[in-house]
C-alpha positions in Angstrom: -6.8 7.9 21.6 -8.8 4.8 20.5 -6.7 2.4 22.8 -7.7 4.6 25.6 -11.6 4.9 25.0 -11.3 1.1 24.6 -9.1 0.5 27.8 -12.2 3.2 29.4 -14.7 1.2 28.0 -13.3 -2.0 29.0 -13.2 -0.6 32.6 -16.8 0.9 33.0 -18.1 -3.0 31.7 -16.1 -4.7 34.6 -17.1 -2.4 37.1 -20.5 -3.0 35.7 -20.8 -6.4 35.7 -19.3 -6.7 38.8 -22.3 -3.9 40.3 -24.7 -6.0 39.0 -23.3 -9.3 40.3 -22.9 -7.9 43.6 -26.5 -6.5 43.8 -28.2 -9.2 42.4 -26.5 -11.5 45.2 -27.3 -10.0 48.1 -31.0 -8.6 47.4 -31.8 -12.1 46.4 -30.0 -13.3 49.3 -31.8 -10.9 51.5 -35.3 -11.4 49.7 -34.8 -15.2 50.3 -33.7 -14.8 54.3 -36.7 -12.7 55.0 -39.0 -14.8 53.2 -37.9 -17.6 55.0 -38.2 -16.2 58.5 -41.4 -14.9 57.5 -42.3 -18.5 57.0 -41.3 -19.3 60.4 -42.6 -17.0 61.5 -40.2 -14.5 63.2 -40.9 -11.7 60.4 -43.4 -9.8 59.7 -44.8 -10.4 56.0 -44.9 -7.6 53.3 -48.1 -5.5 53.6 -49.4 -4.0 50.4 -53.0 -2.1 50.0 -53.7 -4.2 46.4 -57.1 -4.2 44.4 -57.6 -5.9 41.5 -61.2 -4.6 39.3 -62.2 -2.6 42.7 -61.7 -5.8 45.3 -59.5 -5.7 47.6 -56.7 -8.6 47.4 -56.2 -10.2 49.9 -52.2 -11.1 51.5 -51.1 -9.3 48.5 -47.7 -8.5 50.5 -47.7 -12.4 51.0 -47.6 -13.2 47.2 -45.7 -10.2 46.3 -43.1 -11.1 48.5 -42.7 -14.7 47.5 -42.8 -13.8 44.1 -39.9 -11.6 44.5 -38.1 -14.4 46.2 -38.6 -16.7 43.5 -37.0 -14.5 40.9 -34.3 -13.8 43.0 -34.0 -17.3 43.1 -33.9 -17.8 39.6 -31.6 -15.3 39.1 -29.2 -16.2 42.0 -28.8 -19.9 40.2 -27.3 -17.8 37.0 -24.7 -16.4 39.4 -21.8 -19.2 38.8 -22.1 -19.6 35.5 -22.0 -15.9 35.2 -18.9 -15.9 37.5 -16.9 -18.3 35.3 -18.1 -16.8 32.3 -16.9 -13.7 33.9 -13.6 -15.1 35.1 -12.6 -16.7 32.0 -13.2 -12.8 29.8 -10.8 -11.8 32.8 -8.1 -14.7 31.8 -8.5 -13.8 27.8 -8.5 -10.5 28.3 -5.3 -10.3 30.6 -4.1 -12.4 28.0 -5.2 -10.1 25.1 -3.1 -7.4 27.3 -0.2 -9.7 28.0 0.0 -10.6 24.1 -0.1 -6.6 23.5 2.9 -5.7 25.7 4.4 -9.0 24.2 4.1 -7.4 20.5 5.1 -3.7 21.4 8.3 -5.0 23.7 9.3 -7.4 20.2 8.4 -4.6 17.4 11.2 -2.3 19.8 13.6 -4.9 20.3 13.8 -6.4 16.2 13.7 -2.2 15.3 17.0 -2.3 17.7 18.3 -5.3 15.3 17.8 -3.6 12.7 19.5 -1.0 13.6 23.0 -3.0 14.6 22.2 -2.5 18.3 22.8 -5.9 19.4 25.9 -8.0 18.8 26.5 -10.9 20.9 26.2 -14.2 19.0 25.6 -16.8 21.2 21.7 -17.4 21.9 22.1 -16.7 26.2 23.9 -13.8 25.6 22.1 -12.3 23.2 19.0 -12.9 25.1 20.4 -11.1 28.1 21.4 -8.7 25.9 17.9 -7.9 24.7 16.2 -7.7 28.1 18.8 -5.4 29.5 17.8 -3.1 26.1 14.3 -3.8 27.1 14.3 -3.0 30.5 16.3 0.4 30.1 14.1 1.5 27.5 11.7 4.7 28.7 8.6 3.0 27.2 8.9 -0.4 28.3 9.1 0.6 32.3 6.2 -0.8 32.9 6.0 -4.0 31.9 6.6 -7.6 33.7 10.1 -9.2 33.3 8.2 -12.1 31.9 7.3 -10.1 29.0 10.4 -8.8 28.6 12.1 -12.1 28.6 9.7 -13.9 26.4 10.1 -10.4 23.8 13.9 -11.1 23.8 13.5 -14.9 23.1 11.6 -13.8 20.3 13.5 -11.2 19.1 17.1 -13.5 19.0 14.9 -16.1 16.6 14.2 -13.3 14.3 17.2 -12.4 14.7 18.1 -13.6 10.4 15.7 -11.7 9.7 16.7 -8.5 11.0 20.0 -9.0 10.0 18.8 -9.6 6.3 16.5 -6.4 6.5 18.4 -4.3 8.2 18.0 -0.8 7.8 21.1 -0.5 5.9 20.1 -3.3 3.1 16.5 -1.5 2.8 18.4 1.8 2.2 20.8 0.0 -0.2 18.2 -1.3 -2.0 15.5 1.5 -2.3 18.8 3.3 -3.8 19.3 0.9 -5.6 15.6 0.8 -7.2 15.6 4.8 -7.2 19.1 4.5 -9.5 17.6 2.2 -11.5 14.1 3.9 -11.9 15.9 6.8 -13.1 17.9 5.4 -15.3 14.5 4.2 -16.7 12.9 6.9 -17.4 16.1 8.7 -18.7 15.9 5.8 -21.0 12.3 7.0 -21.9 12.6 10.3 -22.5 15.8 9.2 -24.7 13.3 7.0 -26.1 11.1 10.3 -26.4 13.6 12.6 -28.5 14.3 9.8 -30.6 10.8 9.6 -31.9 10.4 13.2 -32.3 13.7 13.2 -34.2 12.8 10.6 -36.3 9.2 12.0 -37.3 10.7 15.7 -38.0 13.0 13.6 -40.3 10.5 11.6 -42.4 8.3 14.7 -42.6 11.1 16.0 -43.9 12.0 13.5 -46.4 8.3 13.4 -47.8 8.5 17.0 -48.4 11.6 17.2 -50.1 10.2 14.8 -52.1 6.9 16.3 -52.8 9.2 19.4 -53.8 11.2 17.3 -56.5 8.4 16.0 -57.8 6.7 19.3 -58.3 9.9 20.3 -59.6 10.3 17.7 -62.2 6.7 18.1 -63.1 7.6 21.7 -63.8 10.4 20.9 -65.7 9.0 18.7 -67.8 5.6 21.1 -68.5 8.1 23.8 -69.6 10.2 21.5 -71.9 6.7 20.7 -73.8 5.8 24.1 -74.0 8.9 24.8 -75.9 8.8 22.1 -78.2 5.3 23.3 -78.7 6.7 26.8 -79.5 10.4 26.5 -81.0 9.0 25.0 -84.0 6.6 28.2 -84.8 9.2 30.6 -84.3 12.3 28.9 -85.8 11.0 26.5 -88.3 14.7 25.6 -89.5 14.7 23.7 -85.4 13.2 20.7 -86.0 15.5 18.7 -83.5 13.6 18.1 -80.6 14.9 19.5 -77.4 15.4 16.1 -75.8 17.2 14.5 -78.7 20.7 14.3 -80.0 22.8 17.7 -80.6 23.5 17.6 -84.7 27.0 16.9 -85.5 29.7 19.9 -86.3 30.5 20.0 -89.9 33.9 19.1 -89.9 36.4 22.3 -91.0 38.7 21.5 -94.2 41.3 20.2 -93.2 44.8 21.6 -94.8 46.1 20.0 -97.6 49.6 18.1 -96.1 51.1 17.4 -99.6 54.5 18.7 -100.1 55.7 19.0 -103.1 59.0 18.1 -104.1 61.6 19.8 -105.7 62.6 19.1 -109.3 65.4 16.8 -109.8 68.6 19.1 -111.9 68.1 18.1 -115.3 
């Protein structure tokens, strides 16, 4: 849509320039021949009723009339200057349009090599073989064979490139970065669980430990309190809780004597 309101565009400023060139030649021209006859005498002069602070001027025709002339003049000198500055937007713009159907023909042709379209090694072949893709494709109808031919050249020196990034190798190697990218953040969320698992446990371990040292504290309140309260109730405990059980009395033991018989008298 923007091409075509710049093509449009494009169009209405030749046709205006060329309206414009056109009129400006020939009513000078004309203003310039009837000027001059009227010097000579075989025209009549321009007649104009003009009055300048209520008098009447006088062969006011005359000097409006030569006045117009010598603009016309003037402006007819501009004329080849504005010609070759007009011819020479024609060149660069036909160039412009040349280097456009140059580009689109070449961006079809290296998407064809990309694609494995073409095979032919050597450089006339595959040349030939490009402008024959060229000129049956549907888009490309109207174009010049000169295009055509100088989109193939430059399609079979590119022709590495398209080989190297083929549509085949991008595929291969966006799989390749999609494996690997997933592989990533399965790493991550690994990475993830890990930490979680790893907090739960330490959270863990420092309450287990809070718990045995409440417990020991505990323990070690309730063996004062009873060393505190043993002695009141059994005054005969005087062994502290914490020290050494008192040694068993040892049981008699019985006597292993034998005693002998008497020897016969």
């Amino acid at each position: 849509m923007v091409s075509q309101l710049r093509d449009a565009g494009l169009a209405l400023h030749y046709i205006l320039q060329r309206l414009a060139f056109i009129t400006v030649g020939v009513v000078g021209l004309a203003l310039l021949i009837w000027t001059g006859a009227a010097l000579a005498g075989l025209a009549p002069w321009l007649e104009i009723d003009l009055s300048l602070g209520g008098q009447p001027v006088e062969n006011a025709g005359l000097w409006v009339q030569c006045t117009l002339a010598g603009i016309a003049l003037v402006l007819m000198s501009f004329l080849p200057n504005a010609a070759h500055v007009m011819a020479l937007e024609r060149s660069h713009r036909s160039f412009q349009i040349g280097m456009r159907d140059i580009a689109r023909a070449y961006t079809m042709s290296h998407r064809a090599d990309r694609e494995g379209a073409f095979k032919l090694q050597s450089e006339f072949d595959s040349v030939r073989e490009r402008i024959a893709y060229l000129r049956d494709h549907p888009d490309l109808a109207e174009l010049e064979p000169s295009v055509l031919e100088v989109a193939a050249q430059m399609s079979h020196v590119s022709r590495d490139l398209a080989r190297t990034y083929s549509d085949r190798n991008v595929e291969r190697a966006k799989d390749f970065l999609i494996a690997r990218q997933q592989e990533v953040e399965d790493f991550n969320q690994r990475i993830e669980k890990a930490k979680a698992a790893a907090v739960e446990i330490r959270r863990w371990h420092d309450r287990l430990e809070m718990d045995e040292s409440i417990a020991q504290a505990q323990l070690a309140r309730l063996v004062d309190e009873l060393e505190d309260i043993l002695p009141e109730i059994l005054p005969e405990a005087t062994v502290s809780l914490d020290g050494p059980a008192p040694e068993e009395i040892e049981a008699p033991q019985p006597d292993r004597v034998v005693t002998l018989p008497r020897a016969a008298e």
